[in-house]
C-alpha positions in Angstrom: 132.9 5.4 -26.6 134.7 8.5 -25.5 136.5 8.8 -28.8 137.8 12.5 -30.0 135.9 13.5 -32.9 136.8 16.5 -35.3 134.5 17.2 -38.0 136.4 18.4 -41.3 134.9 20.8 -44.6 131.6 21.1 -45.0 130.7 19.2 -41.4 133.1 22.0 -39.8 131.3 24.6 -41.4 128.0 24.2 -40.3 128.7 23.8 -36.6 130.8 27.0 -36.4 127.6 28.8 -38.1 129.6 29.9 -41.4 127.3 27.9 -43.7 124.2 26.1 -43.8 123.0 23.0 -45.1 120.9 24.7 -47.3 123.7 27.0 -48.7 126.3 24.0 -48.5 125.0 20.7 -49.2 127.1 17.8 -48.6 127.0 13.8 -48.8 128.9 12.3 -46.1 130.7 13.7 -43.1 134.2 13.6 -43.1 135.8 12.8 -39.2 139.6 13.2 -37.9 140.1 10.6 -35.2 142.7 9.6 -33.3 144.8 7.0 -35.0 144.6 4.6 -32.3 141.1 5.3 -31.8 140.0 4.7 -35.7 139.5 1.0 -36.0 137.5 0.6 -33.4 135.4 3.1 -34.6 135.1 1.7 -37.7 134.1 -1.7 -35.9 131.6 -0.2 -33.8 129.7 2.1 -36.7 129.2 -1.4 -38.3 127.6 -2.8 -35.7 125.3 -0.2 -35.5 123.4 0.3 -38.8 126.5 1.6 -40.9 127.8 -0.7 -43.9 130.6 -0.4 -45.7 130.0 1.3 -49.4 132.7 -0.9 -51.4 135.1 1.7 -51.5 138.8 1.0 -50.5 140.3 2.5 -48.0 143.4 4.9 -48.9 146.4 6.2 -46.8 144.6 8.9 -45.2 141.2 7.4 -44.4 139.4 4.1 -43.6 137.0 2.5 -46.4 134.0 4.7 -46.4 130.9 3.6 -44.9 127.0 5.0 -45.0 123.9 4.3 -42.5 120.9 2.2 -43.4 118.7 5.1 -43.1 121.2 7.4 -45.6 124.2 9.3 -45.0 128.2 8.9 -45.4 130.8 9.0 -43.2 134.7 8.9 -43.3 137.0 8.4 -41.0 140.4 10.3 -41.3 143.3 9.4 -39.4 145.8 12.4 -41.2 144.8 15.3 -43.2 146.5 14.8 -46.7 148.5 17.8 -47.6 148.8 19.6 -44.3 152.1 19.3 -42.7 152.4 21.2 -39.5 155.4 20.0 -38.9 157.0 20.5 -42.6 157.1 16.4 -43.4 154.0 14.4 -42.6 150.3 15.2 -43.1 149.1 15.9 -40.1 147.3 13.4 -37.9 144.7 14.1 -34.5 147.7 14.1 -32.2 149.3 17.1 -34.3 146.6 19.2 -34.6 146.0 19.0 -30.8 149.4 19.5 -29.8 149.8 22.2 -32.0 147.1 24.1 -30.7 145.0 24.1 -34.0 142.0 22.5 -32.6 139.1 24.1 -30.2 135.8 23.4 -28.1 132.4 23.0 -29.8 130.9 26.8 -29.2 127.3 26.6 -28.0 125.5 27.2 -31.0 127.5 23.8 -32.0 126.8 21.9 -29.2 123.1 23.2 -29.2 123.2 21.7 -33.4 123.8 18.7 -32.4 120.6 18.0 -30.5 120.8 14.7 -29.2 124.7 13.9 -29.4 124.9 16.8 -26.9 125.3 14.8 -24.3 129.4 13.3 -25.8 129.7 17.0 -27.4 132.8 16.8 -25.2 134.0 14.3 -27.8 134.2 16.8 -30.5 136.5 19.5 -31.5 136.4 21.8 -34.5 140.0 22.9 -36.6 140.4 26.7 -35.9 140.2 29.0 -39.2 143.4 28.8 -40.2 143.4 24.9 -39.9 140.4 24.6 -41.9 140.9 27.0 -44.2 144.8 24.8 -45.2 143.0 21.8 -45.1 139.9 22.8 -48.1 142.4 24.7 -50.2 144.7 20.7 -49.7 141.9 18.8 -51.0 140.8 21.2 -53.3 143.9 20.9 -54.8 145.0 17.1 -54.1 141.8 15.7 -55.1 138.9 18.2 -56.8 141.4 19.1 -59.0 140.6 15.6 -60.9 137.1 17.3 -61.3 137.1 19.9 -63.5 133.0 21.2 -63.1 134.1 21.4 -59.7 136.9 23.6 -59.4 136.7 27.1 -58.4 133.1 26.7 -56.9 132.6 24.6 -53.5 135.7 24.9 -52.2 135.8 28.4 -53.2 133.0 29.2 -51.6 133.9 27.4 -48.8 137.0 30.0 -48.3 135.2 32.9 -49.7 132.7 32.1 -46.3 135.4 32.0 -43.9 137.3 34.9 -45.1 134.1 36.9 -44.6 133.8 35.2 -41.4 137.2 37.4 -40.6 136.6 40.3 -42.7 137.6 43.0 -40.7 141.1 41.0 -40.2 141.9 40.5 -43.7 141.9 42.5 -46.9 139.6 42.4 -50.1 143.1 41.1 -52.1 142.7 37.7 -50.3 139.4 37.0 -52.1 141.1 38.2 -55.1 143.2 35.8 -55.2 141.1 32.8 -54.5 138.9 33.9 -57.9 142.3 34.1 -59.5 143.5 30.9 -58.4 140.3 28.9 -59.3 140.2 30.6 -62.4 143.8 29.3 -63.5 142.6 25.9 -62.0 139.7 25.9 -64.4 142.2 27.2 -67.4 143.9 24.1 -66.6 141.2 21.5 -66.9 139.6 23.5 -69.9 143.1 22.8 -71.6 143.4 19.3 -70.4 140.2 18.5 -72.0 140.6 20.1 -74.9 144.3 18.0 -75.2 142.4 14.6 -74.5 139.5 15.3 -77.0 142.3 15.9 -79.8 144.0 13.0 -78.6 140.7 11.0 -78.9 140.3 12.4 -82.5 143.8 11.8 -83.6 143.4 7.8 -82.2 139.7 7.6 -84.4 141.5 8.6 -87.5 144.0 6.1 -86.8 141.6 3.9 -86.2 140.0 4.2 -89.6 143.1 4.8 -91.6 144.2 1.2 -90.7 140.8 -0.2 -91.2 140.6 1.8 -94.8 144.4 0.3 -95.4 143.3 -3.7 -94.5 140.2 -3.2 -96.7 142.5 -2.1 -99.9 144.7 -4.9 -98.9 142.2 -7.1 -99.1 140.2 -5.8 -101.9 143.6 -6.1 -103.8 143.8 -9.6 -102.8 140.1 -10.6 -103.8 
């Protein structure tokens, strides 16, 4: 199809060599695409063993669909929470212009075994790229799911700061644990607010049935 592909998180990962699928298990591959390019996409992935998994689609991304034979894939059209320019989350176009995107490296294009032959397709976010765009979902949406905070994505940026270790100081890791642990402090205290909620609502509950009971006890 000639389509530019750019694998995202865990997908991005793998083919620079920074994690393995054994150290970073995933359920779907998540794809920037070219906004003019992701419909037809979509079309052509159904057509070809993918159905759609009954999810909607959202601003950022196009319904999610998975193979016959197992495995997920979304299609991205912007990256929610990175704005390159300062306004808008930034789409394909951006990232290229802006220089945040770069060539498979071998080892990738050797990874991907059969697709080698479109590998010219692809292109992988550059560090800093990535690195913005796990902390923006981490934030935007694992942050609805408290047993996740503060250990995939973590790790995720824990890897690629060791991946430039010599380049960055011990402080940066630092304050990644510090940051998921306030993240986690957060839920913990969420949870604990809804579960007294819950309680408070069950005594209500009661109270009123205890109340219509007397009332019509009294009555009998």
């Amino acid at each position: 199809l000639g389509v530019a592909l750019v694998p995202l998180k865990g997908t991005a990962l793998w083919l620079r060599g920074t994690s393995s699928h054994a150290m970073r298990p995933k359920t779907d591959a998540d794809l920037l695409v070219p906004e003019e390019s992701i419909a037809g996409l979509q079309i052509h992935l159904l057509r070809h063993g993918f159905q759609l998994m009954g999810e909607p689609a959202y601003e950022h991304q196009s319904p999610a669909i998975r193979h016959r034979a197992g495995g997920a894939v979304e299609l991205h059209r912007c990256l929610p929470g990175v704005r390159l320019d300062g306004r808008r989350s930034a789409s394909f176009a951006d990232c290229q212009s802006g220089g945040w995107l770069e060539p498979l490296p071998a080892q990738a294009r050797h990874a991907l075994g059969d697709l080698d032959a479109d590998a010219a397709a692809f292109f992988l976010p550059r560090r800093p790229l990535l690195e913005v765009h796990l902390l923006a979902h981490a934030l935007a949406q694992d942050a609805f799911s408290p047993r996740q905070i503060g250990l995939r994505w973590l790790a995720d940026l824990w890897d690629l700061e060791g991946e430039a270790a010599s380049q960055v100081s011990g402080g940066v890791r630092d304050d990644l644990v510090g940051l998921a642990l306030q993240l986690r402090e957060v839920h913990d205290q969420g949870d604990r607010g809804a579960h007294h909620e819950d309680e408070r609502e069950r005594e209500q509950v009661q109270d009123q049935q205890n109340h219509d009971g007397d009332r019509q006890h009294e009555v009998g």
